[in-house]
N, CA, C and O of each residue as an XYZ file, in Angstrom:
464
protein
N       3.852    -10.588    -16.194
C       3.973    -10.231    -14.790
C       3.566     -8.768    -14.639
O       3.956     -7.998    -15.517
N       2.790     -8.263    -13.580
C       2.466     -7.474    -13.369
C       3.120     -6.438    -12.355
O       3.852     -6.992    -11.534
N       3.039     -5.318    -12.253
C       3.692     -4.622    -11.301
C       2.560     -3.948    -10.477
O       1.643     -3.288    -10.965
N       2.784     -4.249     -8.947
C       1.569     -3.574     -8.413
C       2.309     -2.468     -7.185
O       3.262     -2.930     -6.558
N       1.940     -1.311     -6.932
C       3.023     -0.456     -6.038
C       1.747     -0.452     -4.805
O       0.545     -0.504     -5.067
N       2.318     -0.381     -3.487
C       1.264     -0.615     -2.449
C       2.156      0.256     -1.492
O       3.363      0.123     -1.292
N       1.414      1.052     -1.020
C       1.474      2.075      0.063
C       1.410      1.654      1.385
O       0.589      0.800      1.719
N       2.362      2.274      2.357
C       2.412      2.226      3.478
C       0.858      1.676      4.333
O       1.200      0.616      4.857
N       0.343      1.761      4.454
C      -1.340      1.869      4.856
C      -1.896      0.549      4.756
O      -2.690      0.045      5.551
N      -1.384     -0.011      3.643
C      -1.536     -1.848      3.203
C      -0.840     -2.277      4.405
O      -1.407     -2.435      5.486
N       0.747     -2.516      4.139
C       0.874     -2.929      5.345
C       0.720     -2.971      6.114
O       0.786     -4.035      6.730
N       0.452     -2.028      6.567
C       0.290     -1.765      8.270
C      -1.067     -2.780      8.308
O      -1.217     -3.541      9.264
N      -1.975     -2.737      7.273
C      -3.539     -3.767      7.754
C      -3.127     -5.013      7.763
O      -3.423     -5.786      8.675
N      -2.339     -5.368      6.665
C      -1.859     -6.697      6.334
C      -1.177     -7.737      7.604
O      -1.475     -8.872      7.976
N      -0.356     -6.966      7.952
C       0.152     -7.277      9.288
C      -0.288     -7.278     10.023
O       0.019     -8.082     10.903
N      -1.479     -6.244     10.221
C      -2.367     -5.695     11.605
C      -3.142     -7.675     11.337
O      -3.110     -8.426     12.312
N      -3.518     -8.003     10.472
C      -4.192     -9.253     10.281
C      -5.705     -8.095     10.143
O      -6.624     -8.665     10.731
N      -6.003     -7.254      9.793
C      -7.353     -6.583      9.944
C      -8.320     -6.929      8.806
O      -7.640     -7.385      7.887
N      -9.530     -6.908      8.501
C     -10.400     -7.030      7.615
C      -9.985     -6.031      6.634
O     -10.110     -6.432      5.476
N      -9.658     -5.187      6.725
C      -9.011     -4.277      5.602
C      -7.757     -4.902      4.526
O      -7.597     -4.794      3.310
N      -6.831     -5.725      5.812
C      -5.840     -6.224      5.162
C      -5.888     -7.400      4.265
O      -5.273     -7.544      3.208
N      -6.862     -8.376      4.947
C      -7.022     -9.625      4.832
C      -7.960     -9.213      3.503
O      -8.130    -10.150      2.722
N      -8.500     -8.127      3.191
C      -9.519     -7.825      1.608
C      -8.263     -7.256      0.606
O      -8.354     -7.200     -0.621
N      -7.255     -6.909      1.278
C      -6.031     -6.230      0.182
C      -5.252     -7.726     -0.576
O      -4.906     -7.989     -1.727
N      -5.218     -8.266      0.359
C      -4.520     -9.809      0.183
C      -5.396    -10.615     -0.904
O      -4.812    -11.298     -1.746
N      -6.354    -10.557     -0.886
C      -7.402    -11.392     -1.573
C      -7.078    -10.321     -3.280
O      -6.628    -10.809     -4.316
N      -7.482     -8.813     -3.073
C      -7.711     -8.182     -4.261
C      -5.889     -8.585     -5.204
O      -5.616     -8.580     -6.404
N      -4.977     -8.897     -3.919
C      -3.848     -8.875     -4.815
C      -3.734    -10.146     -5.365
O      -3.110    -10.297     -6.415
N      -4.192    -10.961     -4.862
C      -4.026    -12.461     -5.370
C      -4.633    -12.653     -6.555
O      -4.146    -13.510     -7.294
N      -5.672    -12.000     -6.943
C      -6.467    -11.885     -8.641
C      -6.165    -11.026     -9.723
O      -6.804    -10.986    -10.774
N      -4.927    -10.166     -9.370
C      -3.772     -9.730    -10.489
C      -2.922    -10.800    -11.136
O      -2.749    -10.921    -12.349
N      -2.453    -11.502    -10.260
C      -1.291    -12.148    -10.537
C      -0.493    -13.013     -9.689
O      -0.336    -12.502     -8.581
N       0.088    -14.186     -9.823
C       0.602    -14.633     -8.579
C       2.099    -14.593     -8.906
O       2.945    -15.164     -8.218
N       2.367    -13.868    -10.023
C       3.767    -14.281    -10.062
C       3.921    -12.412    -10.170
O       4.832    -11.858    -10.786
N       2.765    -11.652     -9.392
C       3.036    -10.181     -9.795
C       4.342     -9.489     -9.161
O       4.928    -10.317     -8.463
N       4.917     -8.379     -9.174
C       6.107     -7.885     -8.667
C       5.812     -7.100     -7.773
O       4.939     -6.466     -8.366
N       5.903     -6.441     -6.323
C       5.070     -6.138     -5.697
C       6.194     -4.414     -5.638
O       7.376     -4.725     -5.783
N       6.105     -3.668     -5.557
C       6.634     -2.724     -5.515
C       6.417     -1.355     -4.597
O       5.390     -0.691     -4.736
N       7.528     -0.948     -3.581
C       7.232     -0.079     -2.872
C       8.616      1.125     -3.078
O       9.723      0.787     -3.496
N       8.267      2.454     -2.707
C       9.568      3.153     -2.408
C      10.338      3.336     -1.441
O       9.639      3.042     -0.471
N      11.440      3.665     -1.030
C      11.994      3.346      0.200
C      11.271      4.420      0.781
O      10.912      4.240      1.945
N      10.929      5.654      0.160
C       9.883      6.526      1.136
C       9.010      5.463      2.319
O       9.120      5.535      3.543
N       8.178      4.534      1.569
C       7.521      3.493      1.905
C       7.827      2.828      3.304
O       7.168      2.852      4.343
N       9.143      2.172      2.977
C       9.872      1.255      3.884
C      10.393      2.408      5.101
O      10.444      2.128      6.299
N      10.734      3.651      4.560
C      11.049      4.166      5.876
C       9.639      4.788      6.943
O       9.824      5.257      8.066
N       8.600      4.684      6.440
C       7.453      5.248      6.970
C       7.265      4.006      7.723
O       6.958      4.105      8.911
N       7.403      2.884      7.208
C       7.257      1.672      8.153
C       7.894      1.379      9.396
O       7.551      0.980     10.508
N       9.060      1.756      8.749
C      10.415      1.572     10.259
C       9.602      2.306     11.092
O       9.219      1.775     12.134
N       9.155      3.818     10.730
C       8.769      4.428     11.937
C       7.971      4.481     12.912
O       8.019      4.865     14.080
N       6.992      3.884     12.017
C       5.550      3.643     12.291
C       5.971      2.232     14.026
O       5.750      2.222     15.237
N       6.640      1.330     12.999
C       6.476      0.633     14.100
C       7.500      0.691     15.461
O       7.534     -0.113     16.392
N       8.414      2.051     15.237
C       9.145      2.934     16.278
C       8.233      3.569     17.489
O       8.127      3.681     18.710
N       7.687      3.882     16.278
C       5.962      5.045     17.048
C       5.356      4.043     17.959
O       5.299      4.108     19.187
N       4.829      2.936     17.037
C       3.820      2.050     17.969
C       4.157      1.182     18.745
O       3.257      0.573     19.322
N       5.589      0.827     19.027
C       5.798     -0.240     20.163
C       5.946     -1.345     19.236
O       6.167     -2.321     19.953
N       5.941     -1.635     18.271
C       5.407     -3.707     18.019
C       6.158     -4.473     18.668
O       7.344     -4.264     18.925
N       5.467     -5.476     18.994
C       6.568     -6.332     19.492
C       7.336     -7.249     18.029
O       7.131     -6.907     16.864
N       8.111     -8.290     18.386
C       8.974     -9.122     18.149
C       7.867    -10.015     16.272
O       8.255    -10.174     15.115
N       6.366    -10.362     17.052
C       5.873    -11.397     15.823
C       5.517    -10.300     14.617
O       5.517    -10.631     13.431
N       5.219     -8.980     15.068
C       4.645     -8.243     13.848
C       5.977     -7.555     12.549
O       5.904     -7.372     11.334
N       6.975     -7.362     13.453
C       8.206     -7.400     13.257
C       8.644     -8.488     11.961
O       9.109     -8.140     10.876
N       8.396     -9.682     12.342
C       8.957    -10.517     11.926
C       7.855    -10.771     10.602
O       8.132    -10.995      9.424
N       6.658    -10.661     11.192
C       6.349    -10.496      9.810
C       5.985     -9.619      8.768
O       5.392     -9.883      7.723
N       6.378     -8.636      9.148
C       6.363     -7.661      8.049
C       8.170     -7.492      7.503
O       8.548     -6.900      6.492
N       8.893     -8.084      8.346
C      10.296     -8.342      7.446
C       9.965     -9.487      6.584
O      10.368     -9.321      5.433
N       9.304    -10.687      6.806
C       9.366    -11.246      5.573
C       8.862    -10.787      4.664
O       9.505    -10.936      3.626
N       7.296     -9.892      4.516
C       6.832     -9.405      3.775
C       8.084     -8.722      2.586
O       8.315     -9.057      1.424
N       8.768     -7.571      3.520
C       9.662     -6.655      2.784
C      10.623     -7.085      2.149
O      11.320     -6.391      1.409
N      10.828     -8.715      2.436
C      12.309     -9.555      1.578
C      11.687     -9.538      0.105
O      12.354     -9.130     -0.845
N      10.155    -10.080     -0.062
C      10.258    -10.370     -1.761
C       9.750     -9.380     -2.021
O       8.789     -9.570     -2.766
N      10.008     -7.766     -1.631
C       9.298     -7.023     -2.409
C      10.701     -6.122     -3.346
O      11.905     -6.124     -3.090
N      10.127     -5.588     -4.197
C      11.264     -4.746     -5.285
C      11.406     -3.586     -4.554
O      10.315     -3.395     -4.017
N      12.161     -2.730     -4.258
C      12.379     -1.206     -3.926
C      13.249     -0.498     -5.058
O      14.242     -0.842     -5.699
N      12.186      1.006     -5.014
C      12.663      1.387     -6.129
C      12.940      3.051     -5.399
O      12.212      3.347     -4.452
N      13.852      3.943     -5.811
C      14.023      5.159     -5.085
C      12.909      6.353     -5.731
O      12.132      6.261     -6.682
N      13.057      6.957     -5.234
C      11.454      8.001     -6.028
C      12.636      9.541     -6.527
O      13.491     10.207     -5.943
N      12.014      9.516     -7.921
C      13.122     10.406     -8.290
C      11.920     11.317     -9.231
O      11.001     10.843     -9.899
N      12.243     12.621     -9.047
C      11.497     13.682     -9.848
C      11.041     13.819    -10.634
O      10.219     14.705    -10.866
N      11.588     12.594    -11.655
C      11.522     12.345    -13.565
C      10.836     11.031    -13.288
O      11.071     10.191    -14.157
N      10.322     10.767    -12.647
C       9.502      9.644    -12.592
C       8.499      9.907    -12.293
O       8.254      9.576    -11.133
N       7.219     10.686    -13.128
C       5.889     10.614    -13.281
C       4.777     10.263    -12.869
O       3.867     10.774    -12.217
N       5.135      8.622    -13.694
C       4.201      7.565    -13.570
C       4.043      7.372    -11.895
O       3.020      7.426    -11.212
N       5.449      7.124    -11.497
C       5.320      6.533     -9.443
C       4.482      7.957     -9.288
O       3.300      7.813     -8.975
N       4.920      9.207     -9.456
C       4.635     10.282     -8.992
C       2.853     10.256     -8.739
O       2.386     10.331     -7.602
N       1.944     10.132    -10.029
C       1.031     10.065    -10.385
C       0.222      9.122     -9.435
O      -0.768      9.452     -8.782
N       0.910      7.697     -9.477
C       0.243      6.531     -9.192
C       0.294      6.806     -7.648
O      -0.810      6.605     -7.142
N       1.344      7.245     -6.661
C       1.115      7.445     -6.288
C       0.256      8.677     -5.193
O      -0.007      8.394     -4.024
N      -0.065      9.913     -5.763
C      -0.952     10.935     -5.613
C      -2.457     10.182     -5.632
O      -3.355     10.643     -4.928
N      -2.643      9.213     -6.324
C      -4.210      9.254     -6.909
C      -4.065      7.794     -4.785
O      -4.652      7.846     -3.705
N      -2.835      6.720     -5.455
C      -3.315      6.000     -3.617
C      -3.531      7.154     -2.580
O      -4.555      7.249     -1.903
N      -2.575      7.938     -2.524
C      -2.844      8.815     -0.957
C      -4.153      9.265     -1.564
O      -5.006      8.627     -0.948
N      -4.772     10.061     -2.486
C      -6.233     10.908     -2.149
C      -7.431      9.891     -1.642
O      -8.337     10.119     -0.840
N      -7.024      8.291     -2.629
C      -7.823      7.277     -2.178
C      -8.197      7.208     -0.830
O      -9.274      7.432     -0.278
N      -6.786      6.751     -0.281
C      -6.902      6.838      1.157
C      -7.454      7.682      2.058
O      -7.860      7.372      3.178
N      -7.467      8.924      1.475
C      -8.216      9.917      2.448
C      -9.453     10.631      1.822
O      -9.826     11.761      2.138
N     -10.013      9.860      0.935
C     -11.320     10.101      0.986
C     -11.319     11.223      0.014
O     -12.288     11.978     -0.060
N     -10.332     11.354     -0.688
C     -10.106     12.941     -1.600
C     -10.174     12.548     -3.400
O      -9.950     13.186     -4.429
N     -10.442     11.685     -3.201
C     -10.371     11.047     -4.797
C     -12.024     11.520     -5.746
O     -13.209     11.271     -5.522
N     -11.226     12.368     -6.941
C     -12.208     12.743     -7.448
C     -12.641     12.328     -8.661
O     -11.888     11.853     -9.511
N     -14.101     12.512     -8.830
C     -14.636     11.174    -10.286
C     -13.713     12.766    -11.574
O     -13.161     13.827    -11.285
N     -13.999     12.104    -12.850
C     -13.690     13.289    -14.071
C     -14.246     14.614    -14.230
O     -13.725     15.441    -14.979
N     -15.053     14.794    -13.702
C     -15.832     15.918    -13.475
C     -15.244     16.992    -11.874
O     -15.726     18.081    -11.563
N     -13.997     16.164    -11.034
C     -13.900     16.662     -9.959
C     -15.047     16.663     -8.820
O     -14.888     17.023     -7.654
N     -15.664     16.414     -9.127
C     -16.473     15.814     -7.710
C     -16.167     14.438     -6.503
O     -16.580     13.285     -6.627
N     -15.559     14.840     -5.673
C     -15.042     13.803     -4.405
C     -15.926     12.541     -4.156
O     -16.768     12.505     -3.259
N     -15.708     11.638     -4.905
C     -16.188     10.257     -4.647
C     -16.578     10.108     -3.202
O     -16.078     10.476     -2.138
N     -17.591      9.472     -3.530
C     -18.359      8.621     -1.931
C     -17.402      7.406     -1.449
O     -17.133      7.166     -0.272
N     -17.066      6.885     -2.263
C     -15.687      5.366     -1.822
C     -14.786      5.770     -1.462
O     -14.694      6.964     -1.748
N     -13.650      5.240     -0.716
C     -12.818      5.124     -0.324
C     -11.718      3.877      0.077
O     -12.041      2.732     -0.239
N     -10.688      4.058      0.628
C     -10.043      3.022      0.720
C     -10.759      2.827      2.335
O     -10.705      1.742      2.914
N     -11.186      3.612      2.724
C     -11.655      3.017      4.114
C     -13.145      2.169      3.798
O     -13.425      1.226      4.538
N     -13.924      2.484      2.860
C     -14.992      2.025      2.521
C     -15.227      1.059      2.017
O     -16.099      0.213      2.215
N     -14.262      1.164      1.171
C     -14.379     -0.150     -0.188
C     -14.570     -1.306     -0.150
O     -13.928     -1.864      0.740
N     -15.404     -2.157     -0.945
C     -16.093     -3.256     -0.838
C     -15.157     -3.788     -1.845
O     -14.796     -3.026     -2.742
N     -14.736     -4.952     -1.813
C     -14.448     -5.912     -3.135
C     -14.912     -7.073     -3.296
O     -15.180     -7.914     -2.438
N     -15.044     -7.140     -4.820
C     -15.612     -8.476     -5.480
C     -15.991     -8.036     -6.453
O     -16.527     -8.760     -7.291
């Protein structure tokens, strides 16, 4: 079983039903189907807000609570590295800040990205 940690930003597409989301859904389904899906409550509370901020109604609600029932939550603590790490490299993804070994800012992105 695999552990996969997914950032605020997933959801929101996933739910949105968006082509972004509906390509996150697909890339997660070819890890693993029995994978562990893992977020921090940092995570879950950026969500609450988000959809404070945006109005949702009642169906998006509902499904992004089922989403959040089978997922693991884990708290983010200082001595934890690895989350630390793993997550620094998703946020630069996301904003276009992700750099190859040499430090030069990749052309891809999470807004860009093609899969297959």
């Amino acid at each position: 079983m695999k552990n996969i940690v997914i950032d605020t930003c997933v959801f929101i597409h996933i739910v949105r039903d968006t082509t972004t989301g509906k390509r996150c859904l697909k890339e997660l389904e070819k890890y693993d189907e029995a994978a562990n899906i893992i977020v921090s409550v940092v995570t879950k509370a950026e969500l609450v807000s988000f959809i404070a901020q945006n109005n949702w109604g009642k169906p998006k609600i509902q499904k992004l609570n089922k989403i959040l029932e089978e997922i693991t939550y884990i708290d983010i603590s200082n001595a934890d590295q690895l989350l630390i790490d793993s997550y620094t490299e998703i946020d630069a993804f996301s904003k276009r800040k992700t750099k190859d070994k040499s430090g030069n800012i990749l052309e891809r992105s999470a807004r860009k990205m093609t899969f297959g």
